[in-house]
N, C-alpha and C positions, 0 to 999 in steps of 0.2 A: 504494500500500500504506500503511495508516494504522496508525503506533505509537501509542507511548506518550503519552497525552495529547493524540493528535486531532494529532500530527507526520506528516508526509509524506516520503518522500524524492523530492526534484523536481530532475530536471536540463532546463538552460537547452535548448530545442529550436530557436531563431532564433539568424541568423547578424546579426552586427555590419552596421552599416547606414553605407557608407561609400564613398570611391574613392579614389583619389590626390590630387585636388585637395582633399579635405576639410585645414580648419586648425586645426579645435576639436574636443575629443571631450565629450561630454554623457555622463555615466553616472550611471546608477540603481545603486538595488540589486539585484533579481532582480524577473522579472516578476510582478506579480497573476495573480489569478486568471483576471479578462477579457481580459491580456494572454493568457497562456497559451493560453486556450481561443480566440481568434484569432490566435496564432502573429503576433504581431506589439507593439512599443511602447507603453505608455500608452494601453492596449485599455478601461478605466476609463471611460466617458461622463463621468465627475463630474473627471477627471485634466486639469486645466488645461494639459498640454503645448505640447497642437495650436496653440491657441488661443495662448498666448503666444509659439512659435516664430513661427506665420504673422501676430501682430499687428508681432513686432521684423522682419522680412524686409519688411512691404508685403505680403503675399499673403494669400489666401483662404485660411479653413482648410481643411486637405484632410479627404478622407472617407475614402476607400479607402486600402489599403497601397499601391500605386505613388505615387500622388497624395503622400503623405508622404514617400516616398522621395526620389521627382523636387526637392519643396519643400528636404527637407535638402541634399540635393546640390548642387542651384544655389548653394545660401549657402552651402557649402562646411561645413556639420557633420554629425559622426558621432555617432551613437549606438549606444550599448551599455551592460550592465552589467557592474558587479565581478563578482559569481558567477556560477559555472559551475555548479554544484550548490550543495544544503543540502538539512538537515530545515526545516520549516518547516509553521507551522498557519496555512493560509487564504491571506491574503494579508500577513499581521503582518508588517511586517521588525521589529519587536520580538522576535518568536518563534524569529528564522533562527540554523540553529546548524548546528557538521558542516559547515561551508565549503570549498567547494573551490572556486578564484579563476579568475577566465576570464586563458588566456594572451595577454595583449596588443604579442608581438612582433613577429605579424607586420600588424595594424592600424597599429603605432607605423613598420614599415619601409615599407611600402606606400603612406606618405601625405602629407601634411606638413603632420599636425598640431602643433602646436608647445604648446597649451594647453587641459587638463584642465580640465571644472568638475565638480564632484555635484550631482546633482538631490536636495537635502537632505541633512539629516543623518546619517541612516543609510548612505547612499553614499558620504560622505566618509568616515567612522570604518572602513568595511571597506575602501575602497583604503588607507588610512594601514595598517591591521593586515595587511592582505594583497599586496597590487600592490607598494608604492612600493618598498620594497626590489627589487624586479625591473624596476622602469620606469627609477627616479631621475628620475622626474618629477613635480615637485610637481602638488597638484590645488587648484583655488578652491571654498569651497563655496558654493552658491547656495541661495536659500528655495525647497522643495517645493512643487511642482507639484501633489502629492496633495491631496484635498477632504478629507482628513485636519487638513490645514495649514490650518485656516479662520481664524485671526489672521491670514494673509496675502489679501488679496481680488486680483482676478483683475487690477488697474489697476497695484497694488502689484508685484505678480510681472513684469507686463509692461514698466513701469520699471526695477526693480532689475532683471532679469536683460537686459533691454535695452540698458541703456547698458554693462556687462559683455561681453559676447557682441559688440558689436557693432563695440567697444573692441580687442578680440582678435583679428576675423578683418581688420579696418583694419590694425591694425599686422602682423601676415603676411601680407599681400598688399604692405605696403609694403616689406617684407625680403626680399621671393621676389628 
């Protein structure tokens, strides 16, 4: 249903992507468009996720939604976003308003994650305004993945968020 100025109201239709052994949790802020319409992560062709999770793990990037699943799960990361709903035009997260926060207690009890990042900036500013009071879990934020974020090239991301990520699921596995 389109409001006022080409707004939507969209609630989140995928479930958080994770298991007990997962140690890191990756959030966005609410899916695009092309996620949407394949009911799955970083559905975007041009959304450097894939490609960056399966360059820091060693692996092939995957294609299909199990293939991505399987690849996070091995390396022990979750993914999901902050919102559970919002209005919102397109795919903007500049546009998103009318926030309603996905409940992350039972992700948080189910697993042993120990360490938060955001996929950008718009993900970190809405767990800080929405989540953390309900988590008390701090979050890091990382450079976007989106083709949005073109000052960041695909070498760059694989780096920065590389040596992060990769830094985090070592030291919980060294604590378990």
């Amino acid at each position: 249903m389109t409001g006022k100025e080409g707004y939507i109201h969209v609630t989140h239709t995928f479930e958080p992507v994770y298991d007990r052994e997962s140690r890191v949790l990756i959030l966005g802020s609410f899916p695009s468009v092309k996620s949407r319409e394949q009911q799955f992560y970083y559905g975007h062709p041009q959304n450097r996720f894939w490609k960056v999770i399966a360059a820091i793990v060693g692996a092939e990037v995957p294609q299909g939604i199990e293939e991505k699943i399987t690849m996070l799960k091995k390396n022990h990361i979750a993914v999901w976003d902050v919102i559970a709903s919002c209005d919102i035009i397109g795919s903007s997260d500049s546009s998103i308003k009318n926030v309603t926060v996905n409940d992350f207690t039972a992700i948080l009890a189910e697993s042993k994650i120990q360490k938060l990042y955001a996929n950008g900036g718009k993900s970190y500013d809405l767990y800080q305004k929405y989540a953390k009071k309900d988590t008390a879990m701090p979050i890091e934020k990382l450079p976007s993945t989106s083709p949005a974020n073109a000052a960041w090239s695909l070498e760059r991301l694989i780096e920065e968020w590389g040596g992060r990520l990769q830094l985090a699921v070592q030291k919980t596995e060294v604590s378990s």
